[in-house]
C-alpha positions as CSV (number, residue, x, y, z in Angstrom):
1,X,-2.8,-3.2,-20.7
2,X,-5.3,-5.8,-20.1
3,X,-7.4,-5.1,-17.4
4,X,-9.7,-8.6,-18.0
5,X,-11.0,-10.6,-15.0
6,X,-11.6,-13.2,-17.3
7,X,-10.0,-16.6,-16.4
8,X,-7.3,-16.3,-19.1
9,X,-5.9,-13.1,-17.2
10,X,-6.4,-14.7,-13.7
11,X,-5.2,-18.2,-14.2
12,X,-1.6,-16.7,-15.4
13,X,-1.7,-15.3,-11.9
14,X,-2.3,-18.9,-9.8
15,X,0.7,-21.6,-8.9
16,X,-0.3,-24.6,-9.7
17,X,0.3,-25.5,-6.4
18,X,-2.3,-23.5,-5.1
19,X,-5.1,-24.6,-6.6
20,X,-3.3,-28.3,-5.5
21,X,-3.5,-26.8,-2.0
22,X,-7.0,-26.0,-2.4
23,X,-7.5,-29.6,-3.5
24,X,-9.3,-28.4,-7.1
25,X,-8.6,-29.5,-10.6
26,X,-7.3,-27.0,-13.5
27,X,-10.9,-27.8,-14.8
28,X,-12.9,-26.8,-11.3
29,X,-10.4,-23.8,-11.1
30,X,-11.4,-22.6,-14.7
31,X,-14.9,-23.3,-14.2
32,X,-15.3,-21.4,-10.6
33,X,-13.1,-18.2,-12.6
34,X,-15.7,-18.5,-15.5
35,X,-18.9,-18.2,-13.0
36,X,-16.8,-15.3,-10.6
37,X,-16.5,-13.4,-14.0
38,X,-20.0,-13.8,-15.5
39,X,-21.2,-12.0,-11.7
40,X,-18.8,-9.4,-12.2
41,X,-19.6,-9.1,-15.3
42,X,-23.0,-8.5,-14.6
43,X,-22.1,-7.0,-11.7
44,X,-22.9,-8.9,-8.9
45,X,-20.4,-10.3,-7.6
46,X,-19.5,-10.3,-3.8
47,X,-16.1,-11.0,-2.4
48,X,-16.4,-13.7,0.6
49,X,-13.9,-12.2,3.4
50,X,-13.9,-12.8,7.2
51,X,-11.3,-11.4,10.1
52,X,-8.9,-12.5,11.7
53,X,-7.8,-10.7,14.4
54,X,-6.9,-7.5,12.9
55,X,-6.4,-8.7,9.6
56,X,-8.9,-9.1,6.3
57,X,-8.1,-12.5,4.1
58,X,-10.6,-14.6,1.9
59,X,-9.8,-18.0,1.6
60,X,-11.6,-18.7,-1.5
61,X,-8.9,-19.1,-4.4
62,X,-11.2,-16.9,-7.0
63,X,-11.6,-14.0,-4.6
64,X,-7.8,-14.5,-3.7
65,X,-6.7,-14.4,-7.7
66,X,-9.5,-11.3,-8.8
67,X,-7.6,-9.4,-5.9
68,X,-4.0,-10.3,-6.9
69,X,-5.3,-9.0,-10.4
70,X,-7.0,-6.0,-9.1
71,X,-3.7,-5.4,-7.5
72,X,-1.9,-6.0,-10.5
73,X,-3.9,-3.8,-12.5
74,X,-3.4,-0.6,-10.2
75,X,0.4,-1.2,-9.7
76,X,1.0,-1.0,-13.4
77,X,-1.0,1.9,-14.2
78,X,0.3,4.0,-11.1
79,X,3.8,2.7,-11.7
80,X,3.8,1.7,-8.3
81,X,7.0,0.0,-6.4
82,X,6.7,-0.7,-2.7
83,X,10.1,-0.4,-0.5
84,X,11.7,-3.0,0.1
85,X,12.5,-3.8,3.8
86,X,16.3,-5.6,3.5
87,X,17.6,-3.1,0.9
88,X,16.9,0.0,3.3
89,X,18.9,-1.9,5.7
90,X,21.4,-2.5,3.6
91,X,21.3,1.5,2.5
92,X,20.7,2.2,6.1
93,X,24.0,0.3,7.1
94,X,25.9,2.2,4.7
95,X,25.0,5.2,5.6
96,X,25.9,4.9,8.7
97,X,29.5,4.4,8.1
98,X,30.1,7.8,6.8
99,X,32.1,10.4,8.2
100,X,30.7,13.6,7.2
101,X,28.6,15.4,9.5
102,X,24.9,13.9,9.4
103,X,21.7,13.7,11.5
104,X,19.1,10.6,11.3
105,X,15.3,11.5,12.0
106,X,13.1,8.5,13.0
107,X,9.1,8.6,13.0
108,X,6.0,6.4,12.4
109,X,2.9,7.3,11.7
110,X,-0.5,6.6,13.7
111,X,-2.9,3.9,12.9
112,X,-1.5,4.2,9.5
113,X,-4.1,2.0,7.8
114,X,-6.8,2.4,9.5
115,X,-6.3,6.4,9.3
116,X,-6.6,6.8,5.6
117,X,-9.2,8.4,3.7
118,X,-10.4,5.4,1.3
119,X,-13.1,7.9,0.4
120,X,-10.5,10.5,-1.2
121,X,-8.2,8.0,-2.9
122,X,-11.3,5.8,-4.7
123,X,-12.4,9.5,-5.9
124,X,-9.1,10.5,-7.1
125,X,-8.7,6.6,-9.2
126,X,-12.5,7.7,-10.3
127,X,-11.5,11.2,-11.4
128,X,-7.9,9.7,-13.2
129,X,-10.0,7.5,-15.4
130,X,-7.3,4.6,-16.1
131,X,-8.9,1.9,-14.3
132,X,-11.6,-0.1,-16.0
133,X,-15.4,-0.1,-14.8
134,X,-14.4,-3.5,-13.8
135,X,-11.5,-2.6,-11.8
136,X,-13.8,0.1,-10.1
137,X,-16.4,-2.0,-10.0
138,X,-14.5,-4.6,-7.9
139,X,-13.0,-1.9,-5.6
140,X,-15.9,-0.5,-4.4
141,X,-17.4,-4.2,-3.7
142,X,-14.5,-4.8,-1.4
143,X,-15.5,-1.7,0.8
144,X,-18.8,-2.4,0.4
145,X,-18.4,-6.0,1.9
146,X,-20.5,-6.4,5.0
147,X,-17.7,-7.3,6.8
148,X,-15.9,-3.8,5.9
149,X,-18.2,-1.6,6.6
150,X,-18.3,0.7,9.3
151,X,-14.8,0.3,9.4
152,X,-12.3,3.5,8.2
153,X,-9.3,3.3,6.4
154,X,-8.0,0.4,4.5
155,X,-8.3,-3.4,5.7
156,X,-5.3,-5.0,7.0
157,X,-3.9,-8.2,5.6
158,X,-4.8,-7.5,1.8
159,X,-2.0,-6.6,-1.0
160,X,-4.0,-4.3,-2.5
161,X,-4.3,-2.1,0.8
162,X,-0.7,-2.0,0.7
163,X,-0.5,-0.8,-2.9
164,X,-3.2,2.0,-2.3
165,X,-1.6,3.1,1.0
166,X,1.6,3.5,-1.2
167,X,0.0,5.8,-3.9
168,X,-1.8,7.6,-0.8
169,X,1.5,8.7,0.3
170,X,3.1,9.4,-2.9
171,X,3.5,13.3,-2.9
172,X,4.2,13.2,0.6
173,X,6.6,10.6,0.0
174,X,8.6,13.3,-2.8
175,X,8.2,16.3,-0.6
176,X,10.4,14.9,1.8
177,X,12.9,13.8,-0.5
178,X,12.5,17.0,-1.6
179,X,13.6,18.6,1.1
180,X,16.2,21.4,1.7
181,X,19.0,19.1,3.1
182,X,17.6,15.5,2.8
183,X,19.7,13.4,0.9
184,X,18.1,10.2,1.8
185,X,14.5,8.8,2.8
186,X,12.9,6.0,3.2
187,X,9.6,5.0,4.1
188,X,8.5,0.9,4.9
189,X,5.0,1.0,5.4
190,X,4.0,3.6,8.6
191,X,8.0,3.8,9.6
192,X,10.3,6.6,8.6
193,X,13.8,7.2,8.0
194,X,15.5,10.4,7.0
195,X,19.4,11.3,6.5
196,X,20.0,15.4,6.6
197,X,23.5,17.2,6.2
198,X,21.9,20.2,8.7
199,X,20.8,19.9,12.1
200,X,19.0,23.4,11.3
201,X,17.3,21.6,8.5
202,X,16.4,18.3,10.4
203,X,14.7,20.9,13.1
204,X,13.1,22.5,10.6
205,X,12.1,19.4,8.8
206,X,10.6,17.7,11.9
207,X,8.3,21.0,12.8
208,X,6.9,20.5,9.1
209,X,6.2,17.1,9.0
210,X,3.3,16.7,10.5
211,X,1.4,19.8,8.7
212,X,2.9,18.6,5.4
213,X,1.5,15.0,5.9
214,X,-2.1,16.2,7.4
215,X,-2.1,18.2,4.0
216,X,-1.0,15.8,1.1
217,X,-2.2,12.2,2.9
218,X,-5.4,13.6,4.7
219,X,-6.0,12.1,7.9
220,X,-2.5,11.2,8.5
221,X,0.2,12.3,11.3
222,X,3.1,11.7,12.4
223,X,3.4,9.9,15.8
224,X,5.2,12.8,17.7
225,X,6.0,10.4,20.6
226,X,8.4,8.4,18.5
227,X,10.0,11.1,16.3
228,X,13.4,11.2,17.3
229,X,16.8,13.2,16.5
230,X,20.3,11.3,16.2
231,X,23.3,12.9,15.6
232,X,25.0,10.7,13.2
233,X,28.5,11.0,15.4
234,X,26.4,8.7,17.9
235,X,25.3,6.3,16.0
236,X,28.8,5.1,15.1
């Protein structure tokens, strides 16, 4: 796989109506991509993002095309596939009209962004070796913007925050399918949903959760206040 931030990887990546929105030429694109590649490749490049509100957005069409790459680059080496919000409901909604004894748990978990360990997950891509000095390179610069720092977790608004909070919770994610009774689970961002065939499991399961998160997504829990039990014979 080509991990490249060269303009021939990044310009595969841009709509041509983007750079139309942006009011550039092919030729001013190419050029800006050739001069944001020669700082990274000498590393000194800087990514230009501001706030707003509680999200993190650049609107410079470089920075926004080296982060869709970065991206890019970690969701094919981890494999990763994010949930997909209408085909749990449309799972969900099936479920639901089943007629064998089941029991739904609903959760969330707090300040799920901001309330991951950044720290633990760059070490673990540093320690994995698959991503290229570049790659790492460019995702240590993001934390390391001004605007970024002093802040915990991972910054709203930004693809690649969603793609690293996804590999975050990926052997949480399998314990719980995992699960003595759980024959279905999904998770869209910080909300849960869990199908069990035991009430004595779902019990069990909810007592667990929170441990079992603190444990294999450090920093995490579950927001007890919204955990809930439903027996599936009331939700008909």
């Amino acid at each position: 796989m080509n991990q490249s931030f060269q303009r021939q990887q990044l310009i595969r990546l841009c709509k041509k109506a983007e750079y139309i929105d942006y009011g550039m030429t092919i030729k001013q694109l190419t050029d800006s991509l050739d001069t944001s590649y020669e700082e990274i490749a000498n590393d000194s490049f800087e990514f230009s993002l501001k706030q707003v509100s509680e999200y993190f957005l650049t609107k410079d069409l470089p920075n926004k095309l080296i982060l869709r790459k970065l991206n890019d680059n970690i969701k094919r080496i981890y494999k990763d596939e994010q949930a997909n919000r209408r085909i749990i409901i449309s799972q969900v909604k099936t479920l639901l009209s089943e007629t064998c004894p089941f029991w739904v748990i609903k959760t969330d978990i707090k300040s799920f962004y901001e309330s991951i360990d950044r720290e633990r997950l760059i070490s673990k891509f540093h320690d994995d070796s698959m991503l290229s000095y570049q790659s790492m390179f460019l995702m240590n610069r993001i934390f390391e913007s001004p605007i970024l720092v002093g802040n915990s977790g991972v910054p709203r608004g930004m693809n690649i925050s969603a793609t690293m909070s996804e590999l975050y919770m990926r052997k949480f994610d399998r314990w719980v399918r995992s699960y003595d009774s759980v024959y279905y689970y999904a998770r869209f961002v910080d909300d849960i949903i869990i199908f069990s065939n035991s009430l004595k499991g779902s019990l069990s399961l909810i007592e667990n959760l929170n441990p079992q998160l603190n444990i294999l997504a450090e920093g995490l829990s579950i927001n007890e206040k919204k955990t809930e039990l439903f027996d599936g014979k009331t939700l008909e």
